[in-house]
PAZAPA-4460 file (N, C-alpha, C; in steps of 0.05 Angstrom, whole numbers, plus 32768, in hexadecimal, padded with zeros to 4 digits):
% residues 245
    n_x    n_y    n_z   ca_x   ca_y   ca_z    c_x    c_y    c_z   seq   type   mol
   8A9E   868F   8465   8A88   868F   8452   8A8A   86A7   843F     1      X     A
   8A99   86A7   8427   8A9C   86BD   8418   8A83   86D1   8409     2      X     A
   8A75   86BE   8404   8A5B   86CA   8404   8A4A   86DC   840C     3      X     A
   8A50   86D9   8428   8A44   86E9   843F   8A58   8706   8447     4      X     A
   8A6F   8701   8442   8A7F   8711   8446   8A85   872F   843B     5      X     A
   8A74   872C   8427   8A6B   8748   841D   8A59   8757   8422     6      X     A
   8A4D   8753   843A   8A31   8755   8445   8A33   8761   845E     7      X     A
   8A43   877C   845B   8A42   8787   846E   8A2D   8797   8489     8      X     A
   8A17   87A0   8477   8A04   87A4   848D   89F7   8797   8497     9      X     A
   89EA   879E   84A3   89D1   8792   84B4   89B7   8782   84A3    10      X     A
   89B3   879E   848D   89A3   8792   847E   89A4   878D   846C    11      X     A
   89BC   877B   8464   89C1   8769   8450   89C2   8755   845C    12      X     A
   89D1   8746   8479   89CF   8730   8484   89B5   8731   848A    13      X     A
   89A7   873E   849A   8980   873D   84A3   897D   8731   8489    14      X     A
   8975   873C   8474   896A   872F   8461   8973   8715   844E    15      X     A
   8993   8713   8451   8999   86FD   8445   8994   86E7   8453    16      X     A
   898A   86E8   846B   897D   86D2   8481   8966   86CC   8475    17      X     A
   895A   86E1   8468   893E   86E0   846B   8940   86D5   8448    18      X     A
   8949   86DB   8440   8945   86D3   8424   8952   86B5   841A    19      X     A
   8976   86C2   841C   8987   86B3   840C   898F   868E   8411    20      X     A
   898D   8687   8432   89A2   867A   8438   8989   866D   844F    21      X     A
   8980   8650   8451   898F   863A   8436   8971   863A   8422    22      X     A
   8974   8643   8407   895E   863C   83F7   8958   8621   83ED    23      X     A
   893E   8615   83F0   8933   8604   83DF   892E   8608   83BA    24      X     A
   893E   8608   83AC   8941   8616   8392   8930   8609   8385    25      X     A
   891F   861B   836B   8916   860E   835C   8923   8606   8345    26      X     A
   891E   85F7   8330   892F   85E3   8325   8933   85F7   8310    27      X     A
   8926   860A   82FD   8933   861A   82EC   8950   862F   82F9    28      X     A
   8946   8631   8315   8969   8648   8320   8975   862F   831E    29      X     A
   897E   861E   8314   8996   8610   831F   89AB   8611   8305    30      X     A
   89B7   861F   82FF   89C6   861A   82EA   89D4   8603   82DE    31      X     A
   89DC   85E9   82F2   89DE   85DB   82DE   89DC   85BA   82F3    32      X     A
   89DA   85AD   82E7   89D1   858F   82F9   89E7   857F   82EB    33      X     A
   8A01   8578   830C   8A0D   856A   8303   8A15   8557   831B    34      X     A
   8A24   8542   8315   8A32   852C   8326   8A3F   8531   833D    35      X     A
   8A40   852E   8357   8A52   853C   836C   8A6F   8535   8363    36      X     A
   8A73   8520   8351   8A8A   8510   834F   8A95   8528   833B    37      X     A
   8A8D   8539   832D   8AA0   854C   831E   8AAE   8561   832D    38      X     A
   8AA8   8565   8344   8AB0   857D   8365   8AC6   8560   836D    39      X     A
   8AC5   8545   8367   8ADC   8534   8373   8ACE   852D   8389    40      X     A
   8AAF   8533   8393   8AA3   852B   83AD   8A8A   8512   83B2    41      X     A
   8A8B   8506   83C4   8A79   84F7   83C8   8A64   84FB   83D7    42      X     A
   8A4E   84FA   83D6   8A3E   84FC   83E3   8A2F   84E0   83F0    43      X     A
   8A3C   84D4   8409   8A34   84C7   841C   8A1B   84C3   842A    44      X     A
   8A0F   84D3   842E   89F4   84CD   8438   89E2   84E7   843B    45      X     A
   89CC   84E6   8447   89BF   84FC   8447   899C   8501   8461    46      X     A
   89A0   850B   846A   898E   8509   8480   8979   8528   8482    47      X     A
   8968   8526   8474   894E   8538   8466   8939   8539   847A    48      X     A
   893D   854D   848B   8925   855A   8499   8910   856D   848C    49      X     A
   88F7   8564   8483   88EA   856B   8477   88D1   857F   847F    50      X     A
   88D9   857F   849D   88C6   859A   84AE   88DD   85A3   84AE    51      X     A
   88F2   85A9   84B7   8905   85BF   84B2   891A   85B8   84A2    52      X     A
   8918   85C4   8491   892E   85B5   847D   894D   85C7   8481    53      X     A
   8950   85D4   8494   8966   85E5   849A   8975   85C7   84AC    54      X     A
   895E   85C2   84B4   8968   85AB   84C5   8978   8591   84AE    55      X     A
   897A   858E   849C   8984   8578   8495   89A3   857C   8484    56      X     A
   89AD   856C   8486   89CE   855F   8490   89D5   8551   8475    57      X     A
   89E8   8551   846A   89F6   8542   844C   8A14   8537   8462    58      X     A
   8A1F   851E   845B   8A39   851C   845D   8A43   850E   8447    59      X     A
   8A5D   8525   8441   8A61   8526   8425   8A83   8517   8430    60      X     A
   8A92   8513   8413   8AAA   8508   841D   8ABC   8516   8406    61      X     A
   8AD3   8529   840F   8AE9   8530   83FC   8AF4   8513   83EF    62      X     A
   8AF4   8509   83CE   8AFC   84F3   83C4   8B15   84FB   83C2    63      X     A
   8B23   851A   83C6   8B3B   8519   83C2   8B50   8512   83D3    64      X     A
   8B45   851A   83F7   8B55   8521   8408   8B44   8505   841D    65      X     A
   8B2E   84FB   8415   8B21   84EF   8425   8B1C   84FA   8442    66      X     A
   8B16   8515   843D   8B12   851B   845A   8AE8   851A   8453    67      X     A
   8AD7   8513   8469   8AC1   8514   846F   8AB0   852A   847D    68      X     A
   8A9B   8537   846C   8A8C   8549   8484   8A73   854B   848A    69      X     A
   8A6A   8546   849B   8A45   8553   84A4   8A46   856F   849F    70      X     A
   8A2F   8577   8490   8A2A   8594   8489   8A11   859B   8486    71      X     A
   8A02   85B4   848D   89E6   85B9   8489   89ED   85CC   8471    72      X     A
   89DB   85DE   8474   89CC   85F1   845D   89E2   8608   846F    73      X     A
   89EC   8619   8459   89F3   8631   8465   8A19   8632   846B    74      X     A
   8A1E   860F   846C   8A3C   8610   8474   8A43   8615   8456    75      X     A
   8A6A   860E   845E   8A74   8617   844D   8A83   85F8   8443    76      X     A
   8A88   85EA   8427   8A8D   85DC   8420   8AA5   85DE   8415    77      X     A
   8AC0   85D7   841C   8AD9   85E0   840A   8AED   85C6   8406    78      X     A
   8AE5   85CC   83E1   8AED   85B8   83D4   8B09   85C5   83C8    79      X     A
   8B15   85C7   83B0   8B22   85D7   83A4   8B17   85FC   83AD    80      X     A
   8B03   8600   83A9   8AF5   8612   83AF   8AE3   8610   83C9    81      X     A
   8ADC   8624   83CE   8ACF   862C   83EA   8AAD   8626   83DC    82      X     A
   8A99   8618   83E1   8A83   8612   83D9   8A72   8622   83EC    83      X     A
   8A51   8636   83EE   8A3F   8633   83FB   8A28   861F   83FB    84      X     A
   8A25   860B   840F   8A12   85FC   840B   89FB   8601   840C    85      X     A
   89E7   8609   83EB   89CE   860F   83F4   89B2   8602   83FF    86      X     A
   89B3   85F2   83FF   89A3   85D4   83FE   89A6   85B7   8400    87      X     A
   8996   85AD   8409   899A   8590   8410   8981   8581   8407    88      X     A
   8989   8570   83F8   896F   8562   83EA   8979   8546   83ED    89      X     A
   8966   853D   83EB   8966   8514   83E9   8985   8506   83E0    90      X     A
   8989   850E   83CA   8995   8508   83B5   89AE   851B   83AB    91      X     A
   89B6   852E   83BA   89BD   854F   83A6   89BC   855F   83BE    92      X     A
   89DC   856B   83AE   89D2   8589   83C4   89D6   8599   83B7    93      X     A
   89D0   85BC   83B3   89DB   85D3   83A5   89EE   85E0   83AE    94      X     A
   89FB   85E3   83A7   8A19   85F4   83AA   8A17   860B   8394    95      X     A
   8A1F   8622   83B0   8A1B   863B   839F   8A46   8641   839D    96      X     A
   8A4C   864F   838A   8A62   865C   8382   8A62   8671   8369    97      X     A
   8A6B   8688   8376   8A69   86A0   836B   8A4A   86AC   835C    98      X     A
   8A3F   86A6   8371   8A1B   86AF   836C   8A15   869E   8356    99      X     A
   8A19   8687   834A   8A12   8670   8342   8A07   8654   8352   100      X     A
   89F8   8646   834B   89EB   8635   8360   89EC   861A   834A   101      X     A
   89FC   8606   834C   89FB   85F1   8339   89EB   85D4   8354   102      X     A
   89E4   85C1   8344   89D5   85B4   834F   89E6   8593   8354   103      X     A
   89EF   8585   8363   8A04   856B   8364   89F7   855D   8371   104      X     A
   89F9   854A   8366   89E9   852E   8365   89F8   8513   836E   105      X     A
   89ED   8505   8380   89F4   84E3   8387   89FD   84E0   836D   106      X     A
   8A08   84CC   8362   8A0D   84B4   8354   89FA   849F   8348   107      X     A
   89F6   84AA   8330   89DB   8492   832A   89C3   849E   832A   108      X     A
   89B6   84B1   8333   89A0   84CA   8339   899E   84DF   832C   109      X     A
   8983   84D9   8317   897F   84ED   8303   8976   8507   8313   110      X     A
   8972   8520   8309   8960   8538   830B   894E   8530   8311   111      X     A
   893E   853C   8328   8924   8540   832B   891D   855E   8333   112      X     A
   8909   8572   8318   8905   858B   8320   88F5   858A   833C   113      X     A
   88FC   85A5   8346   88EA   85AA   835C   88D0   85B8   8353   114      X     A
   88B7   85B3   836E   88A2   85BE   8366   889E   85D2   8378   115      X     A
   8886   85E3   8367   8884   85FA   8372   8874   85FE   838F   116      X     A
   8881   8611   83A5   8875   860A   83BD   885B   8611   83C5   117      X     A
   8850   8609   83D7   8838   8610   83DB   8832   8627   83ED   118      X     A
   8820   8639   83E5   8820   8649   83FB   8809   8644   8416   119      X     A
   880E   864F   842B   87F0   8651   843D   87E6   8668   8448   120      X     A
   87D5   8672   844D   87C9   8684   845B   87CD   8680   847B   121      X     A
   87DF   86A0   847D   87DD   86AC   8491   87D4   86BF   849B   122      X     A
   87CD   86CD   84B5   87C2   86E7   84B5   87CF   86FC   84AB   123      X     A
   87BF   8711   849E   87C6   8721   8492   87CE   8740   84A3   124      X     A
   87E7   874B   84A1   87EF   8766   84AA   8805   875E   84BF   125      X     A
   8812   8775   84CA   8826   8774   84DB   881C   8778   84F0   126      X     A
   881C   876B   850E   8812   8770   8523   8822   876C   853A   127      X     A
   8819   8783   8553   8826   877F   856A   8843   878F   856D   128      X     A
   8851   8787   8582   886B   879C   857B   8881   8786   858F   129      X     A
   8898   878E   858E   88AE   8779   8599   88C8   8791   85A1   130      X     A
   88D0   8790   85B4   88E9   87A2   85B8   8901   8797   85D3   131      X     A
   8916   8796   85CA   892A   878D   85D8   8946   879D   85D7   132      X     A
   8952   8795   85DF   896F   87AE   85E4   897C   87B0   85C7   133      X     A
   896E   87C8   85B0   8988   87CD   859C   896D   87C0   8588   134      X     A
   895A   87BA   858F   893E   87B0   8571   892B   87B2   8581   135      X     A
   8912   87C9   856C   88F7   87CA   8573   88E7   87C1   855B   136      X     A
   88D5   87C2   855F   88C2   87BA   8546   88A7   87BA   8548   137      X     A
   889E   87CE   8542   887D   87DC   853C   8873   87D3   8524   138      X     A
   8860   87B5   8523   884B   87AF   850F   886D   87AD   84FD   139      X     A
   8867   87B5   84E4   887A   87B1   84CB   8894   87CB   84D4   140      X     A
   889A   87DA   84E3   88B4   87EC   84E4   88C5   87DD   84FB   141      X     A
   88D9   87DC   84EB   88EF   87CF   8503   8906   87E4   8503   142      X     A
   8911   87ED   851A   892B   87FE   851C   8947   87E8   852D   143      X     A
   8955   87ED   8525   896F   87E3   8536   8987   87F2   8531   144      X     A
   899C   87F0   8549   89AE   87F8   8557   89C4   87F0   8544   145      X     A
   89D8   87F9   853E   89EE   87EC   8531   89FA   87DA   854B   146      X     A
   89FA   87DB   8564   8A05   87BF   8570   89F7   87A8   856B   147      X     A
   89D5   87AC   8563   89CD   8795   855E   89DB   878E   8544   148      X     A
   89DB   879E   8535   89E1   8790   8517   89F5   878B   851C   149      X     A
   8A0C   878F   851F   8A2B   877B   8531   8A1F   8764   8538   150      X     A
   8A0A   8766   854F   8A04   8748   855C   89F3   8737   8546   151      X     A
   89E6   8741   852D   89D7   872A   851C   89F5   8726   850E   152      X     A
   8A00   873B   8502   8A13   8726   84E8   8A2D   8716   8501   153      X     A
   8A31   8719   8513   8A41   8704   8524   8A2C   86EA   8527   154      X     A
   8A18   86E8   8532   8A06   86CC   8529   89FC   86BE   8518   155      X     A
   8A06   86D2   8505   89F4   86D2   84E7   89EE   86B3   84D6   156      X     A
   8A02   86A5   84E1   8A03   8682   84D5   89E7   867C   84EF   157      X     A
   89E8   867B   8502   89CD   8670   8513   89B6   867B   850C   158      X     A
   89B5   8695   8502   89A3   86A8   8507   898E   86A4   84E5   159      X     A
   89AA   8696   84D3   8995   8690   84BB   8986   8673   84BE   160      X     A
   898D   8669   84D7   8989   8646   84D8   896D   864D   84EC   161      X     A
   8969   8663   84EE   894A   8661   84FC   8934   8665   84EB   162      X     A
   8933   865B   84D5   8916   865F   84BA   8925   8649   84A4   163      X     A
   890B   8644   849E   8911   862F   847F   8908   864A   846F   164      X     A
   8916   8647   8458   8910   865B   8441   890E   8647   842A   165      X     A
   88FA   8651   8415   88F6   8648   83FC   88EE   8652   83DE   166      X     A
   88F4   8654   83D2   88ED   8664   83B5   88D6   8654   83B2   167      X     A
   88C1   8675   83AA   88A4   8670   839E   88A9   8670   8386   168      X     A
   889B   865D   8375   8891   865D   8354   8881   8669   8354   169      X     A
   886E   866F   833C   8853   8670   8337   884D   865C   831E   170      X     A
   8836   8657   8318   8833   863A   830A   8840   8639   82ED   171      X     A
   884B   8644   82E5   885E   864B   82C8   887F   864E   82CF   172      X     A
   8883   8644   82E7   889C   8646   82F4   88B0   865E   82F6   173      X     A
   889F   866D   8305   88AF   8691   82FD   88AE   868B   831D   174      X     A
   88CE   8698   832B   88CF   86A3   8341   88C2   86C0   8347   175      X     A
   88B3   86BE   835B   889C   86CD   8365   88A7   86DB   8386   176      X     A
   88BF   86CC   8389   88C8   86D7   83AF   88CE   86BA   83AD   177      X     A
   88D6   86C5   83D2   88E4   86B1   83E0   88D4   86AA   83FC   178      X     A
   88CF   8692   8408   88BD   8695   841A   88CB   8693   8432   179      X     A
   88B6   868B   844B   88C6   8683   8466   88B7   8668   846C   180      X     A
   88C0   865A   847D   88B3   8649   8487   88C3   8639   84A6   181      X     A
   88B1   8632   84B9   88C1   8629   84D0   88D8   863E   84D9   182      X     A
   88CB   8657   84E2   88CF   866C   84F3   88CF   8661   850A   183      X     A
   88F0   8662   851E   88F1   865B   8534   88E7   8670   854D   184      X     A
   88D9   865B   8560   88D0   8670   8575   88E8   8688   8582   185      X     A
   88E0   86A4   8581   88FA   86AD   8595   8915   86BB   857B   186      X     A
   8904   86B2   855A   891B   86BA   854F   891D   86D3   8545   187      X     A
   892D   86E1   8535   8928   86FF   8533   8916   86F4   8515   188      X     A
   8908   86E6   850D   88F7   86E8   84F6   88E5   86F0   8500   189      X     A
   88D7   86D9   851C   88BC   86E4   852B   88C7   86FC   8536   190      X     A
   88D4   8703   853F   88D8   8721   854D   88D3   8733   8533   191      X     A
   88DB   8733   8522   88D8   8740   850B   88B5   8745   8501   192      X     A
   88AB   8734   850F   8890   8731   8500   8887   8717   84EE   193      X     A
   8898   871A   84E2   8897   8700   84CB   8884   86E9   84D8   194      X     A
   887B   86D8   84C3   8869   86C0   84D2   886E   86AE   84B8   195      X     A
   886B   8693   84BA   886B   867E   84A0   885D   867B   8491   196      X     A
   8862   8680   8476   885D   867E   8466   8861   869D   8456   197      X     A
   8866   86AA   8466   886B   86CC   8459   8884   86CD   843F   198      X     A
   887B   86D9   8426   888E   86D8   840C   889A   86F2   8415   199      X     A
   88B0   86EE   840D   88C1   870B   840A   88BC   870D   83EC   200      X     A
   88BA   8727   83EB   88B0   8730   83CA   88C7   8745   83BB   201      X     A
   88C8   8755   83CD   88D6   876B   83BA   88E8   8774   83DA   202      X     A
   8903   8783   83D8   8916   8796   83DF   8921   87B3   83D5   203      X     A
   8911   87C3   83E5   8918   87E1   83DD   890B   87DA   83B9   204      X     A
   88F2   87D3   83B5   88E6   87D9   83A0   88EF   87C7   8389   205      X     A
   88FA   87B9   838E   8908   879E   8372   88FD   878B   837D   206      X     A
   88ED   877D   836B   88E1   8765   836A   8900   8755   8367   207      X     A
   88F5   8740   8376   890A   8722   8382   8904   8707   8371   208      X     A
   890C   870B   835A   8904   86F5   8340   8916   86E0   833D   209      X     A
   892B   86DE   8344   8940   86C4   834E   8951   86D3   835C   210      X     A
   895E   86BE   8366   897A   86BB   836F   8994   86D2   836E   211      X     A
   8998   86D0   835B   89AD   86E3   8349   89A9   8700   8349   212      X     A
   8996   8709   834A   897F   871B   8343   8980   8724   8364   213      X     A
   8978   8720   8377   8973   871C   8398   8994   8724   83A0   214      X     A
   89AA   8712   8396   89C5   871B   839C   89C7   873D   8397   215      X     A
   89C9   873E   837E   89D1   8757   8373   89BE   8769   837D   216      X     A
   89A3   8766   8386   899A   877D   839F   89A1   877F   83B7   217      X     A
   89A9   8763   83C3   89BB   876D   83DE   89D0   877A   83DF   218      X     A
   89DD   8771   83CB   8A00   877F   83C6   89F5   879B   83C9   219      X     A
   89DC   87A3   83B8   89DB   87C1   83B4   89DC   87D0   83CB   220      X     A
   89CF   87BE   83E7   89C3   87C8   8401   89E2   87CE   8416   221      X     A
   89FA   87C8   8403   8A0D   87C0   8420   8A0C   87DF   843A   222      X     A
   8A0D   87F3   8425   8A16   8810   843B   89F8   881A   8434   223      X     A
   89DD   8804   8435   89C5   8819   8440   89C1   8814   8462   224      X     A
   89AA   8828   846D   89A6   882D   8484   8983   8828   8488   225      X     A
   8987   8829   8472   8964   881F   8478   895A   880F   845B   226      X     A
   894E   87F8   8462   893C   87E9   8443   8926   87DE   8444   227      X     A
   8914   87E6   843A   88F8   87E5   8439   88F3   87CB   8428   228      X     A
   88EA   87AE   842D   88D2   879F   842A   88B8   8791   8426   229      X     A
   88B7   878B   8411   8897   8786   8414   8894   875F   841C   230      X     A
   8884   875F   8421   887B   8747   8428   885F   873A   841B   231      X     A
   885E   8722   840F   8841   871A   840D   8835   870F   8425   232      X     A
   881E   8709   842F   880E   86FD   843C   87F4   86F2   843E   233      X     A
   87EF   86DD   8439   87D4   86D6   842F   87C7   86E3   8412   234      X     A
   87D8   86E7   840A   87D4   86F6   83EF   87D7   871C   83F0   235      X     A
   87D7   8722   8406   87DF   873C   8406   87F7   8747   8409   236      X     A
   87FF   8759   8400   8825   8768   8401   881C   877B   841F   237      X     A
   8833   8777   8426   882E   8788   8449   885A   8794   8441   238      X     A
   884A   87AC   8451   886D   87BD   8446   8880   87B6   8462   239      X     A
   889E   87B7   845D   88AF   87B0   847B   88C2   87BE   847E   240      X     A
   88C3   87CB   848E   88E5   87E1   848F   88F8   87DA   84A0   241      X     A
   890E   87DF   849A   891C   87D7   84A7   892B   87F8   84B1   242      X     A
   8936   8801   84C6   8943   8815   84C5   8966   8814   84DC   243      X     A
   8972   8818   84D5   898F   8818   84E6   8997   882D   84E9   244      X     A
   8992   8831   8510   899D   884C   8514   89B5   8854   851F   245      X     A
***
């Protein structure tokens, strides 16, 4: 996954779980809406879990080589090029390449923009504490061990498949964050604190306004040791640290 591969710390993978991979995009990030048939690919069918949408499956077919694959959110698609698959929709899936995200479509199936998500109210603040061999976590301060961070970016493909993520609008279609949703029991999101529906807002003080924008602040994070967080919740920003000792 070339993408990922530049993502050497801890808290660039922690957060690109939490943010990047697999997004529900809104229809202005997509740079361009086109035919799967110009990638030379087919898209065969499609099986849309819509309480977890991490959960749902595309099988697509190489038209060149006729080889066939089942794939979720998060694999890697290699056509001529190495594809990230960001999404899975009805009709379409997004394929990210070189921090671009274009949008490919069935056969016959116009565009349909996405709408903006809804939020819900959850309780407000960081509470309680969680600690295990190499991660603690007091309310919003988390510390960890560099063996843990070894042990998240070695799981790091499972470890983003425990949360649905989704880009917030606001009603003029401006990216506002990125949310969570369907936090698995037992995962390091709830260990983290996190709960559903929580927006990630800003990293180390930069507001998270698309896509592109979100890359080029992780890249910035590769040799930090600590990155600070904010979070919305129920309409309030609650702060999150992260520290690696």
């Amino acid at each position: 996954m070339p993408t990922l591969k530049a993502f050497h710390q801890f808290s660039v993978s922690f957060l690109l779980g939490l943010i990047i991979v697999p997004l529900h995009l809104a229809s202005q990030q997509i740079l361009e809406h086109l035919s799967a048939s110009s990638l030379q690919l087919e898209i065969l069918g499609v099986i849309v879990d819509r309480a977890k949408p991490n959960n749902s499956t595309v099988l697509v077919k190489n038209m060149k080589t006729s080889k066939t694959q089942a794939l979720k959110a998060g694999n890697t698609l290699s056509l001529e090029k190495d594809y990230i698959l960001f999404a899975i929709h009805e009709n379409a899936v997004d394929l990210l390449l070189n921090q671009e995200i274009r949008r490919y479509y069935k056969e016959g199936f116009v565009p349909v923009a996405a709408r903006p998500v809804e939020r819900k109210l959850a309780p407000v603040g960081f509470s309680g504490t969680y600690k295990e061999e190499g991660f603690e976590r007091d309310k919003g301060k988390i510390t960890i061990s560099e063996e843990f961070r070894k042990k998240v970016i070695k799981d790091l493909p499972t470890i983003m498949m425990e949360a649905a993520h989704e880009v917030v609008v606001d009603a003029n279609g401006n990216v506002i964050g990125f949310q969570l949703w369907e936090i698995e029991q037992n995962s390091i999101f709830q260990k983290s604190g996190l709960v559903n529906g929580d927006i990630i807002k800003s990293i180390n003080g930069e507001e998270l306004t698309n896509v592109q924008a979100t890359i080029r602040i992780l890249n910035s994070l590769k040799t930090a040791d600590k990155v600070d967080v904010e979070i919305e919740r129920s309409g309030q920003r609650l702060p999150m640290s992260l520290d690696i000792k």
